[in-house]
TIRO-2110 file (N, C-alpha, C; in Angstrom, 1 decimal):
// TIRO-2110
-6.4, 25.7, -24.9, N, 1, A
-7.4, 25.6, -23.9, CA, 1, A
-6.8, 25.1, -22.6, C, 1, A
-7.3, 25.6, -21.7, N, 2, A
-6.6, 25.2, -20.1, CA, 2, A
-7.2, 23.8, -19.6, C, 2, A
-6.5, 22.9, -19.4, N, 3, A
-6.5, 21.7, -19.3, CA, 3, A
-7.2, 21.6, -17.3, C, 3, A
-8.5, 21.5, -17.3, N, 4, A
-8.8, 20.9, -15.9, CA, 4, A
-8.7, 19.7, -15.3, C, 4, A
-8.4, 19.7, -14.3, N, 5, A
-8.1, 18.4, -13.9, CA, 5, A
-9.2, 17.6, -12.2, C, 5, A
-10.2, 18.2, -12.0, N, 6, A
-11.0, 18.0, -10.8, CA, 6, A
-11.4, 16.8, -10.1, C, 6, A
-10.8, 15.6, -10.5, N, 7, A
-10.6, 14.5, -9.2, CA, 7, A
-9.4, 13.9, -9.2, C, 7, A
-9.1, 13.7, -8.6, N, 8, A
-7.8, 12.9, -8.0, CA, 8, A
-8.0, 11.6, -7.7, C, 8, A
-6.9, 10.5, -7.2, N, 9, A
-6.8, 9.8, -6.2, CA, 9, A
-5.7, 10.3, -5.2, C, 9, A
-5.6, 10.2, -4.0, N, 10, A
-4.9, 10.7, -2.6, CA, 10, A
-3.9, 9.8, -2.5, C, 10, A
-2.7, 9.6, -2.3, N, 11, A
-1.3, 9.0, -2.0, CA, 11, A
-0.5, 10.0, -0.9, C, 11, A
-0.2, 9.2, 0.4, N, 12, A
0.7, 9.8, 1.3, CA, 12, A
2.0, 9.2, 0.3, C, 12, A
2.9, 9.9, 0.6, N, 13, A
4.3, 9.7, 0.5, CA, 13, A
5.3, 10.5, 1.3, C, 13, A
6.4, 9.8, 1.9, N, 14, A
7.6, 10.7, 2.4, CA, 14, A
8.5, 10.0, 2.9, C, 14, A
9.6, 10.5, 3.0, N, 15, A
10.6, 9.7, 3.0, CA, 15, A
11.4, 10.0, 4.4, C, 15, A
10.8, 9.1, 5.7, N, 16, A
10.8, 8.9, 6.8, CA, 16, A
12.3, 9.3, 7.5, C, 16, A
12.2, 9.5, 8.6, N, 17, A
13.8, 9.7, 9.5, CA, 17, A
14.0, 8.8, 10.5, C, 17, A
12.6, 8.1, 10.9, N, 18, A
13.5, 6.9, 11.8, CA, 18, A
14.0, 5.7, 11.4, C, 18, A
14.5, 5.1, 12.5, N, 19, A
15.6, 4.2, 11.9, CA, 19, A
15.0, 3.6, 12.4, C, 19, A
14.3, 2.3, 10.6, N, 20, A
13.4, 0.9, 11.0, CA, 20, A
14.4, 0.1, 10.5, C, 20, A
15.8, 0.3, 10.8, N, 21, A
16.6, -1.1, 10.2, CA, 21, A
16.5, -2.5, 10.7, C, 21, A
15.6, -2.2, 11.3, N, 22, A
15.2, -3.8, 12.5, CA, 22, A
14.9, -4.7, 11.0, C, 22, A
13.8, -4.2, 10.4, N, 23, A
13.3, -4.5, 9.2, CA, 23, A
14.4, -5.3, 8.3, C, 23, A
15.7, -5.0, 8.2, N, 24, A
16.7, -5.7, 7.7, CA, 24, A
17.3, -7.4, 8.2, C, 24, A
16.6, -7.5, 9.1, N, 25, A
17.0, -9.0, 9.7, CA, 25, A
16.4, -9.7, 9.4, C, 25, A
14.8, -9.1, 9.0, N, 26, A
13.9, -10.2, 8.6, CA, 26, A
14.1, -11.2, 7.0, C, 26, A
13.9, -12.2, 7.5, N, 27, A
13.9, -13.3, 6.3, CA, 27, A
12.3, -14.2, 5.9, C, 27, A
11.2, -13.6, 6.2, N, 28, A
10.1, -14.0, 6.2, CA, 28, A
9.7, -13.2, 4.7, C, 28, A
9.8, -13.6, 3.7, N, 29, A
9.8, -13.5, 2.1, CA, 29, A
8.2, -14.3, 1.9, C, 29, A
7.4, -13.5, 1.0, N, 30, A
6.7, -13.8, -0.2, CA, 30, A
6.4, -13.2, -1.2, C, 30, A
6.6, -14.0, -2.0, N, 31, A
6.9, -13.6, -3.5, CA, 31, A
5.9, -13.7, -4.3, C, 31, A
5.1, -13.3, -5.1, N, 32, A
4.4, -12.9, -6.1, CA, 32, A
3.3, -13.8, -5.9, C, 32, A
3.1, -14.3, -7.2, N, 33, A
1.8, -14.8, -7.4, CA, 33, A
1.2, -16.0, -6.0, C, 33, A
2.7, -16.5, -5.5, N, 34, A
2.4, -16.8, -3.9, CA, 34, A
1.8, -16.7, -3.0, C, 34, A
1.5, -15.4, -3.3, N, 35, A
0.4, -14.8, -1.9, CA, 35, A
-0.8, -15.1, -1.3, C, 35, A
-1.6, -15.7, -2.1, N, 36, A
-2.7, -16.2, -1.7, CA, 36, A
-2.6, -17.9, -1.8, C, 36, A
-1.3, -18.5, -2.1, N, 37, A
-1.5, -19.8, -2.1, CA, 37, A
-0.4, -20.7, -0.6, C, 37, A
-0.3, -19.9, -0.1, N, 38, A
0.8, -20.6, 0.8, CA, 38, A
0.5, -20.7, 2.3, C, 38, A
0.2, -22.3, 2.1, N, 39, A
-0.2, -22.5, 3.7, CA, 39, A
0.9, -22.4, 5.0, C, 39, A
0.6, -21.4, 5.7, N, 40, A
1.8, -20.7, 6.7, CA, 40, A
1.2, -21.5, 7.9, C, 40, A
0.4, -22.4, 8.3, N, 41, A
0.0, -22.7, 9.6, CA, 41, A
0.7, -23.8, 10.4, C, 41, A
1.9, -24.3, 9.6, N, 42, A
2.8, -24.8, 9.9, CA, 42, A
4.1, -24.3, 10.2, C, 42, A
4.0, -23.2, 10.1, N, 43, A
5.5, -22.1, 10.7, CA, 43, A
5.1, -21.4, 11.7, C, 43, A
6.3, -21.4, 12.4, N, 44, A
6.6, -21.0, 13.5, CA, 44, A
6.3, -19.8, 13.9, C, 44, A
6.0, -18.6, 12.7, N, 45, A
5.7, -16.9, 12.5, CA, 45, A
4.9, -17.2, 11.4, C, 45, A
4.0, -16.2, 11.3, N, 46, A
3.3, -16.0, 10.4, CA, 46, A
3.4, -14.6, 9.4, C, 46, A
3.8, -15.5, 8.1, N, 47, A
5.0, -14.2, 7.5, CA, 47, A
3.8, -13.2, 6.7, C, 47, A
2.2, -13.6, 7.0, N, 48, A
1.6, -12.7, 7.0, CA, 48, A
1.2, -11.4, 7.8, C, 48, A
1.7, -11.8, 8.8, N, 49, A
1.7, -10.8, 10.1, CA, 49, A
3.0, -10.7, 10.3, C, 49, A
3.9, -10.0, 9.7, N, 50, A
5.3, -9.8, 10.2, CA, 50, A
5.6, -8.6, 11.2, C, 50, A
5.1, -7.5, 11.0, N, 51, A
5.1, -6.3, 11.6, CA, 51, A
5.1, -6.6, 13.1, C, 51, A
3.9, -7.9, 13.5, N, 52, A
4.3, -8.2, 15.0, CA, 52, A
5.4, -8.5, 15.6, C, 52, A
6.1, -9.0, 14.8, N, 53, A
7.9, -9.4, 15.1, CA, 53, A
8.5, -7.7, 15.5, C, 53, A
8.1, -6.8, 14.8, N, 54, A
8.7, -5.9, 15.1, CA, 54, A
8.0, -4.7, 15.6, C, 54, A
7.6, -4.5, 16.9, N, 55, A
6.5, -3.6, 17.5, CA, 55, A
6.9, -2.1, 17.1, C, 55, A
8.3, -1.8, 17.4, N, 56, A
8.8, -0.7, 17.3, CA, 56, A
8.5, 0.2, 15.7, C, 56, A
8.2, -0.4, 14.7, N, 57, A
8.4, -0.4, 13.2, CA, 57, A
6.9, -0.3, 13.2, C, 57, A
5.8, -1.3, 13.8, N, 58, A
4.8, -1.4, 13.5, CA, 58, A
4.1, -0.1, 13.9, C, 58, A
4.4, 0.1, 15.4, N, 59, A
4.5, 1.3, 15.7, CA, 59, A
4.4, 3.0, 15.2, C, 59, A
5.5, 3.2, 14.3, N, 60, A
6.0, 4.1, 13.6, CA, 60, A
5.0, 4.4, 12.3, C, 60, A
5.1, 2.9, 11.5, N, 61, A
4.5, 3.1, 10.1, CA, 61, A
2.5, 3.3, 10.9, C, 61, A
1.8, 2.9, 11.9, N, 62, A
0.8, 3.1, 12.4, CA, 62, A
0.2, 4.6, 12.4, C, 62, A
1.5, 5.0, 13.3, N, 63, A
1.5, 6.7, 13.4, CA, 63, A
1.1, 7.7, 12.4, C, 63, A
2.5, 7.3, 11.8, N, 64, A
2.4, 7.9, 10.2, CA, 64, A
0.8, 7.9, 9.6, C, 64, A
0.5, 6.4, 9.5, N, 65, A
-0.7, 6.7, 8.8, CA, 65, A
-2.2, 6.9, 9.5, C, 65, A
-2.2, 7.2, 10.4, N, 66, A
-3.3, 7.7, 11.6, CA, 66, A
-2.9, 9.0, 11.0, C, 66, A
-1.9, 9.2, 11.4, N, 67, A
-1.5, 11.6, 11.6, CA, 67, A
-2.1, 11.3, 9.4, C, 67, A
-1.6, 10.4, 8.8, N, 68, A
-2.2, 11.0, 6.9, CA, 68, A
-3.5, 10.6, 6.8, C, 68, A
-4.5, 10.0, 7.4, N, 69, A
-5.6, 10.3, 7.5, CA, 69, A
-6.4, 11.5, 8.2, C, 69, A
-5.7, 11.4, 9.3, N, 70, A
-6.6, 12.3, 10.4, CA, 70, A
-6.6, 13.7, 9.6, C, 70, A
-5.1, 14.3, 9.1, N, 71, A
-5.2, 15.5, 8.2, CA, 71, A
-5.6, 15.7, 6.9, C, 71, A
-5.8, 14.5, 6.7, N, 72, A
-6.2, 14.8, 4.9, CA, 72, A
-8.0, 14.1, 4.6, C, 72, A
-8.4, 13.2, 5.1, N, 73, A
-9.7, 12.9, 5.2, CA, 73, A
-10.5, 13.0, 6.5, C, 73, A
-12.0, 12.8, 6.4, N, 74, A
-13.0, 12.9, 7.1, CA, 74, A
-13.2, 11.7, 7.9, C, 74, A
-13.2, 10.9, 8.2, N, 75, A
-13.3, 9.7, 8.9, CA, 75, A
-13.7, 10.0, 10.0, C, 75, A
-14.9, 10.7, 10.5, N, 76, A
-15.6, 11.1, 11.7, CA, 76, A
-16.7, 11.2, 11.4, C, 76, A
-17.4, 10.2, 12.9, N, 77, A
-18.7, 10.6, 13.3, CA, 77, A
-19.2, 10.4, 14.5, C, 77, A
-20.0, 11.5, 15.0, N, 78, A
-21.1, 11.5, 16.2, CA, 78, A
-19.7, 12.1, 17.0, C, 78, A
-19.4, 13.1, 16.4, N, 79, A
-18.2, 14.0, 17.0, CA, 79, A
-17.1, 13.9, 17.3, C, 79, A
-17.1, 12.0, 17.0, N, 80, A
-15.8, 11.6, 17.4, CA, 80, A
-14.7, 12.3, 16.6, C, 80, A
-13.0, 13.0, 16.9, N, 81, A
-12.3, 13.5, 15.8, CA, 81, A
-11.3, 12.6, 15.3, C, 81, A
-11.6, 11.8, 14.2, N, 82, A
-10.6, 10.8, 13.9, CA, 82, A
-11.0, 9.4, 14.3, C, 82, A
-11.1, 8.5, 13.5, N, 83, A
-11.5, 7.3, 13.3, CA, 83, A
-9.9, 6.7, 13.3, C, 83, A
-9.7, 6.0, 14.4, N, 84, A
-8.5, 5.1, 14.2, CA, 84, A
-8.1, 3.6, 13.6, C, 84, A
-7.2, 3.2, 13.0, N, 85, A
-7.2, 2.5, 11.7, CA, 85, A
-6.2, 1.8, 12.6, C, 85, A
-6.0, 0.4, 12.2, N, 86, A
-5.2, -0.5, 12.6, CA, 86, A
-4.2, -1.3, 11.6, C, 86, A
-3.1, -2.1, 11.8, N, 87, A
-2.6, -3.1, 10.6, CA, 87, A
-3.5, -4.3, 10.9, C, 87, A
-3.8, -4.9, 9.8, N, 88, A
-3.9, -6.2, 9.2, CA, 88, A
-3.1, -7.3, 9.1, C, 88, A
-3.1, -7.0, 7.9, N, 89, A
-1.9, -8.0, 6.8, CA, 89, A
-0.6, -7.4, 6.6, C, 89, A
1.1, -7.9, 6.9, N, 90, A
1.7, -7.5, 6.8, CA, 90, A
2.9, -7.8, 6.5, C, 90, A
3.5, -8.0, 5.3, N, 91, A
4.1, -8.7, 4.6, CA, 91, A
5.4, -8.4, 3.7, C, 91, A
6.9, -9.4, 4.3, N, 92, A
7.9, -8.8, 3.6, CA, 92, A
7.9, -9.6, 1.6, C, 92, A
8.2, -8.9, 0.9, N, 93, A
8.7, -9.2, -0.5, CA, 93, A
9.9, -9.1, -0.6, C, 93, A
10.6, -9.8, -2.0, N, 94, A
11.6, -10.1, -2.2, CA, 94, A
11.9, -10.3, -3.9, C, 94, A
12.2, -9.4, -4.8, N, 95, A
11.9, -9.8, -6.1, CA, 95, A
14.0, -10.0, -6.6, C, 95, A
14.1, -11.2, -7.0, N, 96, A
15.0, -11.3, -7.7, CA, 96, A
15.7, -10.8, -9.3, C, 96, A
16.4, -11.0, -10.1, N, 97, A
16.3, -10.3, -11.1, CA, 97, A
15.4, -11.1, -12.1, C, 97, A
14.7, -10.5, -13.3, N, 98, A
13.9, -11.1, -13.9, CA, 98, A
12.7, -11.2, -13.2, C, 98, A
12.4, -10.8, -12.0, N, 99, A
11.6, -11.4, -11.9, CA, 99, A
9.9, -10.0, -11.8, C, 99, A
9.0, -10.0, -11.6, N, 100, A
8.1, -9.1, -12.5, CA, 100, A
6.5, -8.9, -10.8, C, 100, A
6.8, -8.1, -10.7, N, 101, A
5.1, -7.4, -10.2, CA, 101, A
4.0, -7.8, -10.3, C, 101, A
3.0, -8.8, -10.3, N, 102, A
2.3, -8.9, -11.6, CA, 102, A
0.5, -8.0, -10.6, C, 102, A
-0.1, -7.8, -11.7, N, 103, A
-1.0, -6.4, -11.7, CA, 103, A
-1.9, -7.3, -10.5, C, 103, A
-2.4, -6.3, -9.5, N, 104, A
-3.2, -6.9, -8.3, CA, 104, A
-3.5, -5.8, -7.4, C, 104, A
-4.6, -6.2, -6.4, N, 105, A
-5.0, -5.1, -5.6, CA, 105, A
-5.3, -5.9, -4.3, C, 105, A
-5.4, -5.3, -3.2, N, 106, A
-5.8, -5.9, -2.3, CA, 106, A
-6.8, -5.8, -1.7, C, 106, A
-7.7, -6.7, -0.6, N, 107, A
-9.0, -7.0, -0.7, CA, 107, A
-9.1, -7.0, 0.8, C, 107, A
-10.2, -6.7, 1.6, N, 108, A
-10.6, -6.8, 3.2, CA, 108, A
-9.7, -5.9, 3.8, C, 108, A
-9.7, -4.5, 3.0, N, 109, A
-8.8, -3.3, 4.1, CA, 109, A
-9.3, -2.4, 3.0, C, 109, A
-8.8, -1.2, 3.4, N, 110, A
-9.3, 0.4, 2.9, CA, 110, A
-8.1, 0.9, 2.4, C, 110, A
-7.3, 0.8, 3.3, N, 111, A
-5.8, 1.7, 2.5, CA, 111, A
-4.6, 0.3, 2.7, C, 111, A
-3.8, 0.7, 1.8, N, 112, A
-2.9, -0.5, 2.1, CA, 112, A
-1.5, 0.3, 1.4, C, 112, A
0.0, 0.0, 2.2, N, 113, A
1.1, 0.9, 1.7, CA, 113, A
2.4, 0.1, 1.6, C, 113, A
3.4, 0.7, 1.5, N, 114, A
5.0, -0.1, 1.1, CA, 114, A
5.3, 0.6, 2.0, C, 114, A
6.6, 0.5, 2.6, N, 115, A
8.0, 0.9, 3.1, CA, 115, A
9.0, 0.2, 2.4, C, 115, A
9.8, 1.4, 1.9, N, 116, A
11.6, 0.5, 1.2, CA, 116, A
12.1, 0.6, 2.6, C, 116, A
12.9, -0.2, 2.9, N, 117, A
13.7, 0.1, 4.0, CA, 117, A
15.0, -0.5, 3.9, C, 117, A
15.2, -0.8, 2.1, N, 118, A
16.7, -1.4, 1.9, CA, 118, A
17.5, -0.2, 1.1, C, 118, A
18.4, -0.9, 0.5, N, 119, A
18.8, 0.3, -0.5, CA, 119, A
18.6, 0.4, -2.2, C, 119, A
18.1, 1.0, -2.8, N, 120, A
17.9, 0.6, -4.2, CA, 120, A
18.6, 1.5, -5.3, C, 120, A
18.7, 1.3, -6.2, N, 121, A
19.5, 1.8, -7.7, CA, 121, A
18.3, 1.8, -8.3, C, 121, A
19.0, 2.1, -9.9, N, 122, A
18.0, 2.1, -11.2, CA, 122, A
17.4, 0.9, -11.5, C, 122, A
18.0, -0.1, -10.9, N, 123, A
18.1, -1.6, -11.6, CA, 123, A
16.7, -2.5, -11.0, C, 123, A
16.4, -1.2, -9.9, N, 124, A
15.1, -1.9, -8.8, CA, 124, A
13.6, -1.1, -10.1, C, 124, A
12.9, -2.3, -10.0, N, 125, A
11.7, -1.9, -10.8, CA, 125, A
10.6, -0.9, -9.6, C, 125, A
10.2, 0.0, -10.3, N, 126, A
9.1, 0.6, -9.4, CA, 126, A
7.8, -0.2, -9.5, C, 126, A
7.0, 0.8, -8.6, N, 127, A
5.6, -0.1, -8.6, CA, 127, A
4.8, 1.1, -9.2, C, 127, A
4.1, 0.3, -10.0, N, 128, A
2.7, 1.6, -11.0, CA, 128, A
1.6, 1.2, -10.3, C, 128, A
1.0, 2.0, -10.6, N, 129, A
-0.7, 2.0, -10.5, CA, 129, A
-1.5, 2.3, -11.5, C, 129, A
-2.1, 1.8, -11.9, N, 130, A
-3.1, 1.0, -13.2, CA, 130, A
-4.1, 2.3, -12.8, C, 130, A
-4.3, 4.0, -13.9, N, 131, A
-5.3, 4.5, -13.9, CA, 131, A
-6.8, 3.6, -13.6, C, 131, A
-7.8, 4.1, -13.2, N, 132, A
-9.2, 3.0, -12.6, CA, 132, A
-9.8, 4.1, -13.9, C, 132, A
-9.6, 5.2, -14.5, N, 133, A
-10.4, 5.7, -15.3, CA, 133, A
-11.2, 4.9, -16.4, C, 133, A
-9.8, 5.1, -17.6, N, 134, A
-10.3, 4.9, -18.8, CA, 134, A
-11.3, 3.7, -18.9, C, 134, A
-11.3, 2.7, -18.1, N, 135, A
-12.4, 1.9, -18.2, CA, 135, A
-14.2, 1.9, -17.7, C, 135, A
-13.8, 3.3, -17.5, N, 136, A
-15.3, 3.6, -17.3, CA, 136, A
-16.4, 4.0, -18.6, C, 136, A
-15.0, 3.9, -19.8, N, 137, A
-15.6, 4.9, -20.8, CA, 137, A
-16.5, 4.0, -21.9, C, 137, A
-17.1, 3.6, -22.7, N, 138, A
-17.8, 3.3, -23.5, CA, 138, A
-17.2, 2.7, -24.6, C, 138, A
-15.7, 3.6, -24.9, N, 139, A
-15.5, 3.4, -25.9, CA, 139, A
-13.8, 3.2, -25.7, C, 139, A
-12.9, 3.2, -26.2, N, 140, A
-11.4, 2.5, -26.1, CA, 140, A
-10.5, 3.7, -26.3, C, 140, A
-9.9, 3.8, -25.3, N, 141, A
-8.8, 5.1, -25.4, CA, 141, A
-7.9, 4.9, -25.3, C, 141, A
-6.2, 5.1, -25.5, N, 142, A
-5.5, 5.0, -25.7, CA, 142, A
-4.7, 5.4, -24.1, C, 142, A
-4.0, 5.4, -23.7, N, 143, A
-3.7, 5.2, -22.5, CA, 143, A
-2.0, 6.3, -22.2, C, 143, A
-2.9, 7.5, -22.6, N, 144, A
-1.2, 8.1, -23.0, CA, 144, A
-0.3, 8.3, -21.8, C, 144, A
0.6, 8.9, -21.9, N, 145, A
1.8, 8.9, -21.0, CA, 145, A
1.6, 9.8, -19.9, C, 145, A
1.0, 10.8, -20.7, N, 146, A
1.1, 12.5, -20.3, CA, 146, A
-0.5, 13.0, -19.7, C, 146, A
-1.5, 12.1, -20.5, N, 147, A
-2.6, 12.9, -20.0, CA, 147, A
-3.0, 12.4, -18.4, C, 147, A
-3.4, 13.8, -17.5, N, 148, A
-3.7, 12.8, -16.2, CA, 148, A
-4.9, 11.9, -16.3, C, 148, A
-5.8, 11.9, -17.1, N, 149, A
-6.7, 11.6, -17.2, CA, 149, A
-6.9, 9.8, -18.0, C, 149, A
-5.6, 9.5, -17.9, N, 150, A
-5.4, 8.1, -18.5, CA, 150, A
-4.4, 7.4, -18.2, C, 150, A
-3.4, 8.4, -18.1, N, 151, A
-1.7, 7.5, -17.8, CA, 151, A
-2.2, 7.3, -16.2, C, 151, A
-1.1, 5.9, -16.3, N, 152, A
-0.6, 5.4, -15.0, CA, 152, A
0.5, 6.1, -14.4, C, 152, A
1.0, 5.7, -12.8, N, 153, A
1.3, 6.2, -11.7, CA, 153, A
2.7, 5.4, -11.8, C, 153, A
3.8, 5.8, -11.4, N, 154, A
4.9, 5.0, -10.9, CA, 154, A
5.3, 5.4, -9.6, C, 154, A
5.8, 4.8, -8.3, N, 155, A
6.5, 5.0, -7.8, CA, 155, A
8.3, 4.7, -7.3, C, 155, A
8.9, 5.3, -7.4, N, 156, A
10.3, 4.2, -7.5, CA, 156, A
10.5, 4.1, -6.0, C, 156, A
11.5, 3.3, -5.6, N, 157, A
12.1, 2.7, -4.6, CA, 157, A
13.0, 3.8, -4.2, C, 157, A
12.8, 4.4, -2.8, N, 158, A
13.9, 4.9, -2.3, CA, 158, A
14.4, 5.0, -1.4, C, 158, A
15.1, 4.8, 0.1, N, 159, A
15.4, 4.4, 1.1, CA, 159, A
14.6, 5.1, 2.1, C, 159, A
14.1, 4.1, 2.8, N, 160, A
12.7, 4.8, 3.8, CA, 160, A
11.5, 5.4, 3.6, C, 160, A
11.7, 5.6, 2.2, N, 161, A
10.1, 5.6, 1.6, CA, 161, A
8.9, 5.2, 1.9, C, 161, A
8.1, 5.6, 2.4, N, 162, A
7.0, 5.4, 3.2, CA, 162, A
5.7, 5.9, 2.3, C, 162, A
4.9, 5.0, 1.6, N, 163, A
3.8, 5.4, 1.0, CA, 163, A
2.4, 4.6, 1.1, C, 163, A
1.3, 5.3, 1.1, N, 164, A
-0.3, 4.8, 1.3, CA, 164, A
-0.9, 5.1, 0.2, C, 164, A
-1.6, 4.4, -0.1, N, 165, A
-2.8, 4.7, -1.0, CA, 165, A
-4.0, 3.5, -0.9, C, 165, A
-4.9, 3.9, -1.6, N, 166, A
-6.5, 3.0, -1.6, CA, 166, A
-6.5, 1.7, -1.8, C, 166, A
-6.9, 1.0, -0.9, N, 167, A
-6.5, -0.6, -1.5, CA, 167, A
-6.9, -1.1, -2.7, C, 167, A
-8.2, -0.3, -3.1, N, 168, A
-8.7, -0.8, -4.9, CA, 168, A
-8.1, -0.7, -5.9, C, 168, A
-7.0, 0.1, -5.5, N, 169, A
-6.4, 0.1, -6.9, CA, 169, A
-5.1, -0.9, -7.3, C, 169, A
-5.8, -0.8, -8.2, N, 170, A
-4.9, -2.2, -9.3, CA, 170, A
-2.9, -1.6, -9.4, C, 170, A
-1.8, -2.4, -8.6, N, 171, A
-0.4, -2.0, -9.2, CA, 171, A
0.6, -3.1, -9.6, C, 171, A
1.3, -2.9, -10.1, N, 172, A
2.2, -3.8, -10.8, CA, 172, A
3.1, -3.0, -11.4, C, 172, A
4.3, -3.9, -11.6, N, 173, A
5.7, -3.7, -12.4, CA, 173, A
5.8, -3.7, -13.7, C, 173, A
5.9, -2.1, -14.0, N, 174, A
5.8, -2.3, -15.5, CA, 174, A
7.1, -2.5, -16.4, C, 174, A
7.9, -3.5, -16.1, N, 175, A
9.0, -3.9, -16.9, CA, 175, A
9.7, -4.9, -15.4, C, 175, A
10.3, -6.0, -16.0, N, 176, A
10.6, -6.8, -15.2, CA, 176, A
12.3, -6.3, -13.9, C, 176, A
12.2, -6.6, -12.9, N, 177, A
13.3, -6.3, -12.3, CA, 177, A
14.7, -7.0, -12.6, C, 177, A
15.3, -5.8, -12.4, N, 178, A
17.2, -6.0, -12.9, CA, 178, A
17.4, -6.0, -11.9, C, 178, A
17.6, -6.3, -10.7, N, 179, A
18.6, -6.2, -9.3, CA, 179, A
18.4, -7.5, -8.7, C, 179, A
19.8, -8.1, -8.0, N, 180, A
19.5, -9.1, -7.8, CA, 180, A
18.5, -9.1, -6.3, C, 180, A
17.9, -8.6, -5.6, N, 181, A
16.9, -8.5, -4.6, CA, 181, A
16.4, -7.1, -4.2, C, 181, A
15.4, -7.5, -4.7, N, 182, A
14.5, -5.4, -4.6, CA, 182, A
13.6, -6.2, -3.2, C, 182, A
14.3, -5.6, -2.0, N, 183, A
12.9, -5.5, -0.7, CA, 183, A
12.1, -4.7, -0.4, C, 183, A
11.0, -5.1, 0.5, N, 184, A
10.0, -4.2, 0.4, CA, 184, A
8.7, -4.7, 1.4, C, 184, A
8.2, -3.8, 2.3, N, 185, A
7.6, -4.6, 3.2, CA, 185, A
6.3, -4.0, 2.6, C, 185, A
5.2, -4.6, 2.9, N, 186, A
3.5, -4.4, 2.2, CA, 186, A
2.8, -4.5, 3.4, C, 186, A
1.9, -3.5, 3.9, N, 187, A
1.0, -3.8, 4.6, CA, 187, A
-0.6, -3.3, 4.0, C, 187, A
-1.2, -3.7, 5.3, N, 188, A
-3.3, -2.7, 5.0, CA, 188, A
-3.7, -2.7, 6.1, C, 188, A
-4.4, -1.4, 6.2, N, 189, A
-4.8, -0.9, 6.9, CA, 189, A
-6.3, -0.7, 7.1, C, 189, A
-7.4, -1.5, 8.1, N, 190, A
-8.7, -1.0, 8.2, CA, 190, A
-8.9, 0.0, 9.5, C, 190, A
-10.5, 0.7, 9.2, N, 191, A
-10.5, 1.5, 10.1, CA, 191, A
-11.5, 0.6, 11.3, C, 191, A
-10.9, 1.3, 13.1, N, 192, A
-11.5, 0.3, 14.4, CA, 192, A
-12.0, 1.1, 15.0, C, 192, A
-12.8, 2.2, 14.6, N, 193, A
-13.7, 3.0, 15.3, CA, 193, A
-14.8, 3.5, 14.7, C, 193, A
-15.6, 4.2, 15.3, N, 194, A
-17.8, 4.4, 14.3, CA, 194, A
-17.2, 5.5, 13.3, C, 194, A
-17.6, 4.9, 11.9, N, 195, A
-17.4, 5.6, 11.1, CA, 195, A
-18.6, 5.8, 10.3, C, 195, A
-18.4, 7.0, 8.9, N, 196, A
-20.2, 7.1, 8.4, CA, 196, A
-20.7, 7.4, 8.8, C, 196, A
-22.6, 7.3, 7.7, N, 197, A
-23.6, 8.7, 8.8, CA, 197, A
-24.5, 7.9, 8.6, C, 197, A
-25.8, 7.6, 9.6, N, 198, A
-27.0, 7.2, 9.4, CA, 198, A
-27.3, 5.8, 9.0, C, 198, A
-27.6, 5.4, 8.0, N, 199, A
-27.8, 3.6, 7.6, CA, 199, A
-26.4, 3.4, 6.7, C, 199, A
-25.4, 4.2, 6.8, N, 200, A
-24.2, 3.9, 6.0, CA, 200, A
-23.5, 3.8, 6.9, C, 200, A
-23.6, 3.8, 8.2, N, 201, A
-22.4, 4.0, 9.3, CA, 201, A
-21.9, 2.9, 9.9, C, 201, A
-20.7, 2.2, 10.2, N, 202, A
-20.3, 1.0, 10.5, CA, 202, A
-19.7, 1.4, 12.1, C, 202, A
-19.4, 0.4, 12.9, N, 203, A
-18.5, 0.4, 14.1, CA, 203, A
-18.4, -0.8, 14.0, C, 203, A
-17.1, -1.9, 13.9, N, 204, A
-16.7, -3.3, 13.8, CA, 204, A
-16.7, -3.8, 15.0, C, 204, A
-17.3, -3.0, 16.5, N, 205, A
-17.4, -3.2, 18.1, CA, 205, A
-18.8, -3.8, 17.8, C, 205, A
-20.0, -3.3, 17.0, N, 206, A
-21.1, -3.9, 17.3, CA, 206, A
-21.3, -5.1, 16.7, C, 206, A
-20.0, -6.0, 16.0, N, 207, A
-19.8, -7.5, 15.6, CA, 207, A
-18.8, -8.2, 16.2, C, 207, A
-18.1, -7.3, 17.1, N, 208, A
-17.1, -8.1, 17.9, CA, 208, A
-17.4, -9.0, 18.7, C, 208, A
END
């Protein structure tokens, strides 16, 4: 029987040509379960906002993901064409060997993405994405490798790799990292223009 497959979830990916090696100087690191516990208001940068250090990079990865929305979703209303989206949060990582992903999603943005912009081997762990399915179901399924309809998502690390996807969804490292430093910069992205239709329609100008 022919296996259907009729929803998806949407991921840009591609593996970029400009040169963000600026990205390599930075030393503004956080690490794992860190993220939400580390009071930065006593440094000098805020290594939640890193991308501002580097306009030219912020720039770039912005582009990118304006041009993978504007072609691939709807994000218009009252004729406007294209709903423009901004960075947020923007943040370098740094995983040592042993050291592990742990499963998380991000919150107060819509899309949120990685850039590699170092060099990686086998020894660098990818990042998964935790199917959102099988737990919709009643009853307990098995979570196979192969069906789309259950397995998780991996992406691996590869130089200049540029990817987006939905901030809801749950990713993490599914086996702990071998290299001694896997980098990786993390941002998210909301959208700053009228979006939606009728009593579902937001513009963030009429609370500014």
């Amino acid at each position: 029987m022919e296996l259907i497959k009729p929803f998806s979830y949407c991921f840009g990916s591609k593996v970029i040509e400009e040169d963000l090696s600026e990205l390599e100087d930075c030393d503004l690191f956080i690490n794992g379960r860190e993220q939400g516990d580390q009071d930065v208001s006593h440094l000098p940068k805020n290594p939640y906002r890193v991308l501002d250090y580097y306009p030219y990079s912020k720039e770039v990865i912005t582009e990118y993901f304006n041009n993978f929305v504007r072609n691939n979703f709807e994000y218009t209303s009252d004729g406007y064409e294209g709903v423009p989206f901004k960075l947020t949060t923007s943040w370098m990582t740094k995983l040592g060997k042993g050291d592990k992903i742990h499963l998380h999603n991000h919150q107060n943005c819509m899309w949120s993405g990685v850039f590699y912009f170092d060099e990686y081997t086998e020894k660098d762990v990818g990042l998964s994405f935790q199917n959102p399915i099988p737990k919709d179901f009643q009853f307990v399924i098995g979570r196979s490798k192969w069906n789309p309809m259950t397995k998780d998502v991996t992406v691996q690390p590869e130089h200049n790799l540029l990817i987006f996807f939905p901030s809801f969804l749950y990713h993490y490292g599914d086996r702990l990292n071998e290299s001694e430093g896997r980098k990786s910069l993390a941002f998210n992205f909301v959208p700053t223009g009228l979006y939606g239709i009728g009593d579902s329609s937001y513009n963030p100008a009429w609370v500014a």
